[in-house]
C-alpha positions in Angstrom: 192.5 76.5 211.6 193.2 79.9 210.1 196.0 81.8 211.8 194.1 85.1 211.8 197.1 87.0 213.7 199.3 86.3 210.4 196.1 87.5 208.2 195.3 90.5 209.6 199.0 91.7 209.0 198.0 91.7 205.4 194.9 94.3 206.0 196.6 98.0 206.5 193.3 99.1 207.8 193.2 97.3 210.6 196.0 99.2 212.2 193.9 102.7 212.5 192.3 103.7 215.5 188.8 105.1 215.5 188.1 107.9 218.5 191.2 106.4 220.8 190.5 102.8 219.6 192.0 99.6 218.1 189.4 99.2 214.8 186.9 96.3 215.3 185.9 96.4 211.9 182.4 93.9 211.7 180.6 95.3 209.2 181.8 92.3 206.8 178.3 91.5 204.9 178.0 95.2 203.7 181.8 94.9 202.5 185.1 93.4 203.3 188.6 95.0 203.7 191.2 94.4 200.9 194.3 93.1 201.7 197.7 94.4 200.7 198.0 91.6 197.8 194.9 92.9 195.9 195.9 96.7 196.6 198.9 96.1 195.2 197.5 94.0 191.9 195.2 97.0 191.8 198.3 99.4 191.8 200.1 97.1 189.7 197.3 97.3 186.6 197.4 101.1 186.5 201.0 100.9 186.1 201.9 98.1 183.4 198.4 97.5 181.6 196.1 100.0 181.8 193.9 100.2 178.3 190.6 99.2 177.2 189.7 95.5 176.4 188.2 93.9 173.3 188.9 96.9 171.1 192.4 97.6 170.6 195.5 95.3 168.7 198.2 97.2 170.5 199.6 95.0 173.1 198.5 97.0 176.2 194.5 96.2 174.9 195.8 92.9 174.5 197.2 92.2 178.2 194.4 94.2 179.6 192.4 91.9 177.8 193.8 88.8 178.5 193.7 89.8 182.3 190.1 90.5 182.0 189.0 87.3 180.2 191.3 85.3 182.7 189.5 86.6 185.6 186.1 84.9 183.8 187.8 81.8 183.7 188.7 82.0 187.4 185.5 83.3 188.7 184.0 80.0 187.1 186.3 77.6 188.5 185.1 79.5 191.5 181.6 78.3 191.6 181.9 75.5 188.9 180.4 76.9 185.7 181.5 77.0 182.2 182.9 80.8 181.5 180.8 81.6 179.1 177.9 81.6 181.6 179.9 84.3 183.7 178.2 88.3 183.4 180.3 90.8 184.6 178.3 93.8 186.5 179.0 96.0 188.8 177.5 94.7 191.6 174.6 92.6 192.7 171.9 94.7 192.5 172.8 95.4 189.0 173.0 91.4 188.0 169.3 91.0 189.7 168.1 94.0 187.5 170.1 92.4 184.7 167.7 89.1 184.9 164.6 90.7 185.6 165.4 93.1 182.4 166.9 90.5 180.5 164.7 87.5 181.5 161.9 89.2 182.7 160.3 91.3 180.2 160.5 89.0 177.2 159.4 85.7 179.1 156.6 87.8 182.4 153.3 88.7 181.5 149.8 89.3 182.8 148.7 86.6 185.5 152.5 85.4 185.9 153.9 85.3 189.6 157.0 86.0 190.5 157.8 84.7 194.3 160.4 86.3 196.9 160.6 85.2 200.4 159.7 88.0 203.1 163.8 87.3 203.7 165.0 88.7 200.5 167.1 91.6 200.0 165.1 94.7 198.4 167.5 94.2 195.3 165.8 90.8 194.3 162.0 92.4 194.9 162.2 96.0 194.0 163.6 95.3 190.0 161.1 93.0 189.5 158.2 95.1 190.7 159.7 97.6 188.4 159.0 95.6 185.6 156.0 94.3 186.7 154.5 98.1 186.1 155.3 97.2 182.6 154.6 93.6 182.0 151.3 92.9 184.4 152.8 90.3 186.5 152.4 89.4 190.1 154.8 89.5 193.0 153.8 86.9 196.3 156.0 86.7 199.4 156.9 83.3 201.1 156.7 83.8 205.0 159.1 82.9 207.3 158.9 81.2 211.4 159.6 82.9 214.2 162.6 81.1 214.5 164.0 82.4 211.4 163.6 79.9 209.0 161.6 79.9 205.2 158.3 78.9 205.9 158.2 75.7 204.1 154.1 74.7 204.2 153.9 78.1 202.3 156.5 77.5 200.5 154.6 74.6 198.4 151.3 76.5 199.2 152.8 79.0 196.6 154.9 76.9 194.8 151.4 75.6 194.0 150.4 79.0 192.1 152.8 78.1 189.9 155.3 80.6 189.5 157.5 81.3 186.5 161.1 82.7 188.9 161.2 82.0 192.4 164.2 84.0 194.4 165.6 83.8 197.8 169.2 84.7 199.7 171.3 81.7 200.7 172.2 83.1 203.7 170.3 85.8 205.0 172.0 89.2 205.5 169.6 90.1 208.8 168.4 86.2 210.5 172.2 84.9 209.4 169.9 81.7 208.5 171.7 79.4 205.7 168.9 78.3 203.5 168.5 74.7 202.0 169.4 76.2 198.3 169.5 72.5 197.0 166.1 71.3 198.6 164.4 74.9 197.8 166.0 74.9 194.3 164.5 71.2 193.6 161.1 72.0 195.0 161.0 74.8 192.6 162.0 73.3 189.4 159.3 70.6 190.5 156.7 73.3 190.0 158.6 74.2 186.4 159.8 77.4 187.8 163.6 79.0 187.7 165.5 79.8 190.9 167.6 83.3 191.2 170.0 82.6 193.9 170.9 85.6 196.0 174.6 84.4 197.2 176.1 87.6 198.1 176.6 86.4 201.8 177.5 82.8 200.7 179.9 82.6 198.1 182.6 84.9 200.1 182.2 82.7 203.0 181.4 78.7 201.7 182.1 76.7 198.8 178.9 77.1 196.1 178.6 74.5 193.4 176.0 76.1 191.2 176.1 72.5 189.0 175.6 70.7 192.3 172.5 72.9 193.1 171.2 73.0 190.0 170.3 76.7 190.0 169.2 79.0 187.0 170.9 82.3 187.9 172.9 83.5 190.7 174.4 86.5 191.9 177.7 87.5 193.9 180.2 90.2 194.6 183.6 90.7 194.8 183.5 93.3 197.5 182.1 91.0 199.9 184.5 88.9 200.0 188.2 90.8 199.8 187.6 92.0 196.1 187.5 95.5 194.7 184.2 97.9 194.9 182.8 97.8 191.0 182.2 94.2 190.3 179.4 92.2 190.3 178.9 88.5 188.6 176.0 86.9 187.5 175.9 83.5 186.5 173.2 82.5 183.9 172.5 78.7 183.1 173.5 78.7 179.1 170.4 77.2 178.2 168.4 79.9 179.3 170.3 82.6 177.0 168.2 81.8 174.1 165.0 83.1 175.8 167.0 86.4 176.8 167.7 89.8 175.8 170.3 92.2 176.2 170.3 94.5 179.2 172.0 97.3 178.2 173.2 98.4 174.6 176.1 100.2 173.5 179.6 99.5 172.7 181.2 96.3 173.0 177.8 94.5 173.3 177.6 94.4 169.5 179.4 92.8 166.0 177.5 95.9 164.1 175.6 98.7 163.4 174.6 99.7 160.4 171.5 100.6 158.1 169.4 99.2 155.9 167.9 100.3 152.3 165.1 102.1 154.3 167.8 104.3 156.6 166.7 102.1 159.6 169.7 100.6 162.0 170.7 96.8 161.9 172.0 95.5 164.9 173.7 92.4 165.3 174.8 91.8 168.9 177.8 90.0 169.8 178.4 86.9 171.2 177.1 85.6 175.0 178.4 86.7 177.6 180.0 89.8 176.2 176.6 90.7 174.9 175.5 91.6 178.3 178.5 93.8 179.0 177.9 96.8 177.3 180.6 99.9 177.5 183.2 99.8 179.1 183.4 97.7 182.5 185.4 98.0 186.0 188.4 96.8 183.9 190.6 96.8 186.7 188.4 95.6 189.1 187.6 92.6 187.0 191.4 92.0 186.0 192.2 91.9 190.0 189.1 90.1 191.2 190.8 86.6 190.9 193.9 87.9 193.4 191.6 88.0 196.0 189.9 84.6 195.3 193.5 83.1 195.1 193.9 84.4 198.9 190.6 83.0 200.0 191.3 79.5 198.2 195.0 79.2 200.1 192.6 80.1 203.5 190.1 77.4 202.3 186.5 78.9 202.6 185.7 75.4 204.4 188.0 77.0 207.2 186.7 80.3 206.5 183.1 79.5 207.2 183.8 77.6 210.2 185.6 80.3 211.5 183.6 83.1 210.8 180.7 80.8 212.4 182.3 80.3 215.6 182.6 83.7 216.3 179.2 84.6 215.2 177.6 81.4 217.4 179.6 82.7 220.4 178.5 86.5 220.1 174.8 85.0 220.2 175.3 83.0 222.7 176.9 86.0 224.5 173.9 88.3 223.6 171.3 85.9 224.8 172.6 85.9 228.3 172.6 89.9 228.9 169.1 91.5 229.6 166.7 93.9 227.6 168.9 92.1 224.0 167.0 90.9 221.9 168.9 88.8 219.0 167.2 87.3 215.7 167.7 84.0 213.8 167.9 80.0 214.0 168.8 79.0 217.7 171.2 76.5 215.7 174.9 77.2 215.6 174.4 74.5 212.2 171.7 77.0 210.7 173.7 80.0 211.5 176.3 81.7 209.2 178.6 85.1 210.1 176.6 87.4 211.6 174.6 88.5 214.2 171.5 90.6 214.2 170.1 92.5 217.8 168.2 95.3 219.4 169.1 96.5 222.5 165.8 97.8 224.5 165.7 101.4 225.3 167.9 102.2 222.5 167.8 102.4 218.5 169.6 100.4 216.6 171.7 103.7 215.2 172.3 105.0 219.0 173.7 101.2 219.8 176.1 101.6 216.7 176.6 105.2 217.3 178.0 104.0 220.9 179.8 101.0 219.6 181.7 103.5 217.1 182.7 105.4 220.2 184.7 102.5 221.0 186.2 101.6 217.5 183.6 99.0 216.6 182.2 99.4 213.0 178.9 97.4 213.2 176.1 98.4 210.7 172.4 99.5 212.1 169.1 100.0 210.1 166.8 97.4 208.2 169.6 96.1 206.1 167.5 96.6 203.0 165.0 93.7 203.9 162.3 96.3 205.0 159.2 93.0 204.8 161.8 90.7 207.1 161.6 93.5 209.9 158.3 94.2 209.6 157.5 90.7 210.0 159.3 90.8 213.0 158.1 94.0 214.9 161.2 95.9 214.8 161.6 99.1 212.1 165.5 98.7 212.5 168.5 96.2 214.2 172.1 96.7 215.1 174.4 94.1 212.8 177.7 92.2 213.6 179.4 90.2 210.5 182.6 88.8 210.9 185.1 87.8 208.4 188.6 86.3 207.9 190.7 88.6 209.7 188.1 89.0 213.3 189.2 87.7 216.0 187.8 85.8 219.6 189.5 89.0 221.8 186.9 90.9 219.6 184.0 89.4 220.2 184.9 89.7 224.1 185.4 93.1 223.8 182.2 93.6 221.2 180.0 91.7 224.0 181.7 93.5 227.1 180.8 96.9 225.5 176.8 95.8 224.9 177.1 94.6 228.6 178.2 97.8 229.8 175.6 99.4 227.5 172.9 97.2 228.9 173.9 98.0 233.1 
């Protein structure tokens, strides 16, 4: 069991009020607090080894570089991958972007399909349609049931179109529904396509094997999960570096520049994965990244998921049983991850949060950036609750005494 009381002694922000209030801070799947350790590694950096990385012989570039290169090692540990398929970005959004860029203009063309799932976050649809202005390609949605789940009969109805890159969130940020990523990532590679895994709500909370699931490319951020703002990782299956091209170009992401007989430019680009890390990076951000996995491995994210769950299956629970709430997602505690989606009727989703912020609860309200997933459910907006680490039962007692008050 995870001694929260002793954990949230390490978050300083816990201890502000908000209008008269104790903080209730559960606005954990848009970002996490930090806790005094990585503050202090973040503090620490700027004082002892704070230089550029990858371009300098003096021993600060050195350290600095070290540090950063170290992180790459850890973040692979992390999720069981070799380093060299670890991309530093600075978020997400930006490693999606990265493979539809990368990936996606030399390999997409006209009467391709790319296929999202009406779940997905509008950072794994909205860089592919990008490109698809470009390149010709198609974009199909998968559905999903009204009880929150991928809709797997048109799954393998599209599946059946067959696709080049399929993509679709592990958890979902909205219906809190943990998706089959093995089964979906099989059925997939059946039909000869690649899987982008979106795994920004999973790997802060669960233990992700990307070896054991067999997936192509995933994404993940620090922030989410105790880390610094800044830093994104994608993680790219080596194999598929050979049919890729950089992202971005610029310094660092090069050996040379230089000119031929005819004055045009020679580029030769350096080695994977610095190739895809072009200028200069969230240095510090990546160089402290690993202090906050190192406090989330002495938790145990096996504890950490089952804790966060509890809370989040007992707020639903809670919410079920007061009138005119309506919540979303799997009616399964075992399907369920951190968080809790809801409407209260008679109210918008922003007038619920604006009330709940009136009593020092930080919850997050609008469509979470899955536009499709609330259109497919009726609703243009829903009130959020995601809980981390540091959230406590007495929380989600006074959380769901506040909505009850609220509803009478």
């Amino acid at each position: 069991m995870l001694d929260v009381y002793s954990i949230r002694k390490d978050f300083p922000i816990l201890e502000r009020k908000i209008n008269g209030h104790n903080l209730v801070y559960v606005d954990n799947a848009a970002t996490t607090h930090k806790p005094i350790q990585v503050i202090e590694a973040i503090r620490e950096f700027y004082m002892k080894y704070n230089a550029n990385v990858h371009r300098g012989v003096h021993t600060l570039s050195q350290e600095a570089s070290d540090l950063y290169e170290s992180a790459r090692v850890d973040v692979a540990k992390l999720i069981n991958a070799d380093p060299e398929e670890i991309i530093f970005v600075k978020n997400a959004t930006e490693g999606i972007n990265l493979v539809a860029y990368a990936w996606g203009l030399p390999n997409l063309d006209r009467g391709d399909i790319v296929l999202h799932t009406l779940m997905d976050h509008h950072a794994t649809v909205v860089p592919f349609y990008i490109v698809s202005k470009y390149k010709g390609f198609r974009q199909r949605m998968i559905g999903i049931t009204d009880d929150g789940y991928i809709d797997m009969g048109d799954y393998e109805d599209k599946l059946r179109l067959n696709p080049r890159i399929v993509t679709f969130p592990h958890v979902s940020n909205m219906l809190s529904t943990v998706n089959d990523a093995k089964k979906l990532i099989k059925m997939a590679h059946e039909y000869g396509a690649l899987v982008i895994l979106d795994a920004t709500q999973s790997v802060p909370h669960m233990k992700v094997d990307v070896k054991e699931l067999d997936v192509d490319f995933m994404v993940f951020s620090a922030h989410k999960m105790c880390g610094p703002t800044g830093v994104g990782v994608v993680y790219v299956k080596k194999e598929h570096y050979s049919s890729m091209n950089p992202f971005l170009g610029g310094g660092d992401m090069i050996k040379d520049v230089g000119y031929n007989e005819y004055m045009e430019p020679t580029v030769t680009y350096n080695d994977v994965p610095v190739m895809y890390e072009a200028g200069t990076q969230n240095i510090v951000g990546i160089s402290v990244y690993p202090k906050s996995i190192e406090y989330l491995e002495k938790l145990s994210f096996e504890y950490i998921h089952e804790h966060v769950r509890k809370l989040a299956w007992e707020t639903y629970e809670a919410l079920r049983e007061l009138p005119n709430i309506e919540v979303y997602g799997p009616e399964s505690s075992r399907d369920r991850a951190g968080l809790v989606s809801f409407n209260v009727k008679g109210f918008s989703a922003h007038e619920v949060a604006a009330y709940l912020d009136s009593l020092g609860i930080a919850v997050r309200s609008g469509h979470h950036c899955t536009g499709p997933l609330h259109k497919r459910l009726g609703i243009s907006s829903s009130a959020r609750i995601s809980y981390y680490i540091y959230n406590t039962f007495e929380e989600v007692e006074y959380i769901v005494d506040a909505l009850r008050r609220l509803v009478s």
